[in-house]
VOPAGU-2260 file (C-alpha; in pm, 1 decimal, decimal comma):
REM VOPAGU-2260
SITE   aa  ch    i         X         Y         Z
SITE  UNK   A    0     735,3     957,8      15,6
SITE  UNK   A    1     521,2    1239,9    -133,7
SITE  UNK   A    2     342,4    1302,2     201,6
SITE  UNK   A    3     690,2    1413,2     386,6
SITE  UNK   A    4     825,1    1720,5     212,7
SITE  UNK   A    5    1193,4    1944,3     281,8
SITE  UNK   A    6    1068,3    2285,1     348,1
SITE  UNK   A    7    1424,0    2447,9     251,7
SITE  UNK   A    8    1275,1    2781,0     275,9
SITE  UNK   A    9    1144,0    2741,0     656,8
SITE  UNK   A   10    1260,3    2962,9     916,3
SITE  UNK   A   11    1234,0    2661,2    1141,0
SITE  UNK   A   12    1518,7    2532,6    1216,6
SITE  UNK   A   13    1388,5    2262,3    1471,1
SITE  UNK   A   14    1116,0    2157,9    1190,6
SITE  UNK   A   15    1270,4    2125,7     827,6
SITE  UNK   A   16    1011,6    1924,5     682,6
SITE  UNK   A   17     608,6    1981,5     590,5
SITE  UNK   A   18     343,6    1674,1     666,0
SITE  UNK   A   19      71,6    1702,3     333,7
SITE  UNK   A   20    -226,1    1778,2     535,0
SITE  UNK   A   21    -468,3    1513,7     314,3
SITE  UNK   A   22    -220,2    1228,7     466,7
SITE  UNK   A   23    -436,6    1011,9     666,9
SITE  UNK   A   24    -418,6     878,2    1025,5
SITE  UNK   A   25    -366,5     522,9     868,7
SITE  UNK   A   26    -125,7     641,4     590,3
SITE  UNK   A   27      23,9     835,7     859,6
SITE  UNK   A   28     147,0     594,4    1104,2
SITE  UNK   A   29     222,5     334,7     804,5
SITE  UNK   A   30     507,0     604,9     692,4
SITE  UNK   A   31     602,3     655,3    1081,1
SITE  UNK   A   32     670,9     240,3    1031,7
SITE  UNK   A   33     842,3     305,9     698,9
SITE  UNK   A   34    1058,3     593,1     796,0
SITE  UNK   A   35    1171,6     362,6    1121,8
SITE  UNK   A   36    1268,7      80,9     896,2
SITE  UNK   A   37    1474,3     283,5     719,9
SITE  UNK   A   38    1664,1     431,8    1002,4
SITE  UNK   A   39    1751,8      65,9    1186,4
SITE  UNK   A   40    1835,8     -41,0     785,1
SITE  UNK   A   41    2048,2     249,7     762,3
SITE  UNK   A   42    2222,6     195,0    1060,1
SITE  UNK   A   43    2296,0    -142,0    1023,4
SITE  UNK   A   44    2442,2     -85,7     695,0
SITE  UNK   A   45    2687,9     131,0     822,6
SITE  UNK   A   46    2783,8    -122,5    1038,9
SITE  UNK   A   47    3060,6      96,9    1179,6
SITE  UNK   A   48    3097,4      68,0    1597,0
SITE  UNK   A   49    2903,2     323,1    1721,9
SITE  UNK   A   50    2952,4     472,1    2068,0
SITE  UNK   A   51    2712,9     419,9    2346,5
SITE  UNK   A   52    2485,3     716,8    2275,4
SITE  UNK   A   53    2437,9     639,5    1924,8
SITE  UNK   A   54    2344,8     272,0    2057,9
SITE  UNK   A   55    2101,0     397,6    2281,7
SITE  UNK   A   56    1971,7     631,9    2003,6
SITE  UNK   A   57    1905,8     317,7    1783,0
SITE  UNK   A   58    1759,1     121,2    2063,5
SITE  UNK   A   59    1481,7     404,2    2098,5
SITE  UNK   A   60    1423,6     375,5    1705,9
SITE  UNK   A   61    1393,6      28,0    1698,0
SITE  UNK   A   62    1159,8      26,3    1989,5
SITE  UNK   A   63     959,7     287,3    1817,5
SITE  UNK   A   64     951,5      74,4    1522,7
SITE  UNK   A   65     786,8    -188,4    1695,2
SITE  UNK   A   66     567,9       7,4    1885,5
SITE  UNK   A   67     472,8     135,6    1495,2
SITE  UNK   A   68     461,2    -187,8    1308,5
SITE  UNK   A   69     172,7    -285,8    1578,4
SITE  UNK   A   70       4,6      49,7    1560,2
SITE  UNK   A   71      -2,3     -36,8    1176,1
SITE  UNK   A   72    -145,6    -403,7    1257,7
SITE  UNK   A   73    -407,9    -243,1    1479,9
SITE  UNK   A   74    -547,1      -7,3    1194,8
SITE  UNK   A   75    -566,6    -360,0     958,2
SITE  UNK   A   76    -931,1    -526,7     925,1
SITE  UNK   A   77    -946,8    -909,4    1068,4
């Protein structure tokens, strides 16, 4: 993921990380998809009971994954 950068040296605090400013609208929302995918994967490796926040937390990713994944099918030609 050579678009998404850590910006150790930013004084943000809120925004740690620096978007490549080439990275297109397509290529953008295809690593929104990918970056999803790996949070559900990640979370269901851990596999570890999880309290009701953390649930709901998840529930908003995966949602946002799907909402993503169809983004991603939208931007395909038929």
């Amino acid at each position: 993921m050579d678009n998404v950068i850590s910006d150790s040296q930013s004084s943000h605090a809120t925004n740690p990380f620096v978007v490549n400013e080439e990275l297109s609208f397509e290529d953008a929302w295809v690593r929104v998809a990918e970056l999803l995918q790996c949070a559900v994967a990640t979370s269901q490796v851990l596999g570890e009971p999880v309290a009701a926040p953390q649930r709901a937390v998840m529930h908003l990713v995966e949602m946002a994954k799907i909402v993503a994944d169809r983004a991603v099918e939208c931007l395909q030609p038929t």
